[in-house]
N, C-alpha and C positions, 0 to 999 in steps of 0.2 A: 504494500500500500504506500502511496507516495505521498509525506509530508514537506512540509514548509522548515528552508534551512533556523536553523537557529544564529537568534542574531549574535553576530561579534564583536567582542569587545573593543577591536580598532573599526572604526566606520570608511578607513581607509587602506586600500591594495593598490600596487602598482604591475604592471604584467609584462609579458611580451610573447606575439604573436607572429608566425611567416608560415607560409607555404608556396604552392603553385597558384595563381591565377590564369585564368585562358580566358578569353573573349567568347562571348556566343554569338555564331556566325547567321548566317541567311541566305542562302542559294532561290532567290529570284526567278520567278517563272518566265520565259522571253520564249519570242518564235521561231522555229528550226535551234533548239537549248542542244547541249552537247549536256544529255542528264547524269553521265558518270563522272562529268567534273562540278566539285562541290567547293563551296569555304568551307574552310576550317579555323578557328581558332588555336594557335600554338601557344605554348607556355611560359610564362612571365614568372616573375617573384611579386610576393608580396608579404611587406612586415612590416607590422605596430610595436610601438612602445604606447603604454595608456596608463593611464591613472582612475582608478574606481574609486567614486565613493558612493558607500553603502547607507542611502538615508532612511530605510523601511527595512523589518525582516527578510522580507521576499525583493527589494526591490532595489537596484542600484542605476548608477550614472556613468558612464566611459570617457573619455578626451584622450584622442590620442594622436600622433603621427608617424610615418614612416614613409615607404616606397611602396609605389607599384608599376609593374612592368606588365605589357600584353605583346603579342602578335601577332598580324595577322598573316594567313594563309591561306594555300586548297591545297586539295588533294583531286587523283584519277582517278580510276579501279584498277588499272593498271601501273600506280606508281607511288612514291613517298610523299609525306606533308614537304609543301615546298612554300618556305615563308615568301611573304607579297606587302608589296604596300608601304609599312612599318613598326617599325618595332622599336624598342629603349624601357628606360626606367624613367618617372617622373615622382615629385614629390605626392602624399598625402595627408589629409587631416581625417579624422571622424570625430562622431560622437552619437551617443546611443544610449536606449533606457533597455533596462533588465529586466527580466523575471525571473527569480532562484526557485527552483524546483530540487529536491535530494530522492534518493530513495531510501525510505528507511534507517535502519541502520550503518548500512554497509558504506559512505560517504560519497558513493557515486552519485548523480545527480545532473542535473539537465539547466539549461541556460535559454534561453528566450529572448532575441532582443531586435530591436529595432531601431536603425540608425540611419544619418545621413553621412555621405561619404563624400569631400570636393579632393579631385588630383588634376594637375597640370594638363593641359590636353596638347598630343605635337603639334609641331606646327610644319606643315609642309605644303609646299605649292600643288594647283592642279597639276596634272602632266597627261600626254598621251604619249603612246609606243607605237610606231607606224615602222613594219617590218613588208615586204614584199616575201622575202625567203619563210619568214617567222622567229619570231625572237621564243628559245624555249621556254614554257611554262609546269611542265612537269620532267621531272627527272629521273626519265628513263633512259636508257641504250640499247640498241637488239643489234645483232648480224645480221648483215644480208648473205645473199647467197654465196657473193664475195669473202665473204670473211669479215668486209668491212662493218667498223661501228657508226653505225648511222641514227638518228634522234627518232625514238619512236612513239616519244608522246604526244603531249597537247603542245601547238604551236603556234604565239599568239601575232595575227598581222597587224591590225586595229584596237587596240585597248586604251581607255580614257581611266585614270586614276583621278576621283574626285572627292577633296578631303573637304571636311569641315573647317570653319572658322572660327569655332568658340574657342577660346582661351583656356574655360576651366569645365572638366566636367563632374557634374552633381549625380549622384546616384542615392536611388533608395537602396539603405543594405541591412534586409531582414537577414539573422543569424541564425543558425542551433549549436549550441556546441553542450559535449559531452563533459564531463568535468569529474576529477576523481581528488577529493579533500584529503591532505595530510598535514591535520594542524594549520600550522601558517600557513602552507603549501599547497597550492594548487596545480595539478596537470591538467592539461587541457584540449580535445579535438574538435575543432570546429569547423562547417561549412557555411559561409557567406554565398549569398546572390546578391551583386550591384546590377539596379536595374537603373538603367540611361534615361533622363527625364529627355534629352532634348533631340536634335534628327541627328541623320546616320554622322560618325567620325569616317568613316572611309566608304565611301561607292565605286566597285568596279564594275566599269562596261567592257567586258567584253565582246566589240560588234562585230570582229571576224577573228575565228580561232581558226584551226584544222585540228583534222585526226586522224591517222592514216588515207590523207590523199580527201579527205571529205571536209566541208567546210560548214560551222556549226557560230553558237552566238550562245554568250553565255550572260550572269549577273550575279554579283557576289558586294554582297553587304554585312556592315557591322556597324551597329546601335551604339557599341561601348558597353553596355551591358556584360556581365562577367560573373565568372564562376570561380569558388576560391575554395580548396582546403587546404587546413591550418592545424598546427599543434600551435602550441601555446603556454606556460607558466606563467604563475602568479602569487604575490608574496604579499599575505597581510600584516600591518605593524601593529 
């Protein structure tokens, strides 16, 4: 049966959290689509340092900052994630209200929270890619009948890279994390979703691709929107 933590004598913890982040991608419906090339999001870092204070039994407050890194990508059915677009680390802030949940005796216990999230957003110009031959977009190789190594995947002639202009981006970032009590000591597993209030950070048009000798048209977006899991520690005074 699940009870409510009991309160502690310091009303104040300070922590630290990282894991992976990845982007959540969007593969766009378009006409004559080449449907086995897909976005993907690849994987970033991300890590807090925060400061808790616990003003109710059940309930606390967060502040924190650190980094976070995404980026972006696709994939083929025939070939490896091959990053696009871009990528880095930028700084971040949060802050977030609590719910403590334990179970019983045993100190494990569950966390609830809901926060707002602002980090750096890149800054990069529009650009297009205008290839005749095709500039490669997936990273494959096959032999031909020669022996030779020849490019056998997607190959992009037309592609328009169209970034956003906001400066900073705001996310709703609902939590769960798992949490196991030793004393002062906190361990910590948790998964974040930052949901992107404002429009896409990156649009790719793909308007002529190929694919073995056939010519296809693709679309590939990303919100900023992200997915993150995280271990974590945390130290009450």
């Amino acid at each position: 049966m699940a009870i409510t933590l009991s309160y502690a004598q310091s009303k104040i913890s300070v922590g630290i959290q990282g894991g992976r982040s990845s982007l959540v991608p969007e593969t766009v419906e378009v006409p004559n689509q080449l449907t086995t090339f897909k976005a993907r999001g690849a994987g970033g870092v991300n890590m807090l340092i925060y400061g808790r204070y616990n003003f109710q039994p059940n309930w606390s407050m967060r502040v924190g900052g650190g980094i976070i890194g995404y980026r972006s990508a696709h994939i083929h059915t025939r070939g490896i994630t091959t990053r696009t677009g871009f990528q880095g680390v930028q700084p971040q802030v949060m802050t977030s209200l609590d719910y403590h949940l334990s179970f019983g005796e045993s100190n494990f216990g569950v966390i609830f929270s809901a926060g707002l999230n602002a980090s750096r957003a890149h800054q990069y110009n529009n650009r297009t890619v205008s290839s005749e031959e095709g500039h490669p977009l997936t990273a494959i190789r096959i032999l031909n009948e020669d022996g030779q190594m020849i490019n056998g995947g997607v190959l992009g002639h037309d592609v328009d890279y169209i970034y956003s202009e906001q400066k900073v981006l705001l996310h709703l970032r609902p939590e769960v994390t798992l949490f196991k009590q030793m004393g002062r000591h906190k361990l910590l597993a948790s998964f974040v979703y930052g949901y992107a209030f404002k429009d896409p950070i990156l649009t790719i048009d793909f308007n002529s691709i190929s694919y073995q000798g056939e010519y296809h048209a693709a679309k590939h977006r990303f919100s900023g929107s992200f997915t993150s899991l995280q271990l974590g520690y945390e130290l009450s005074f």
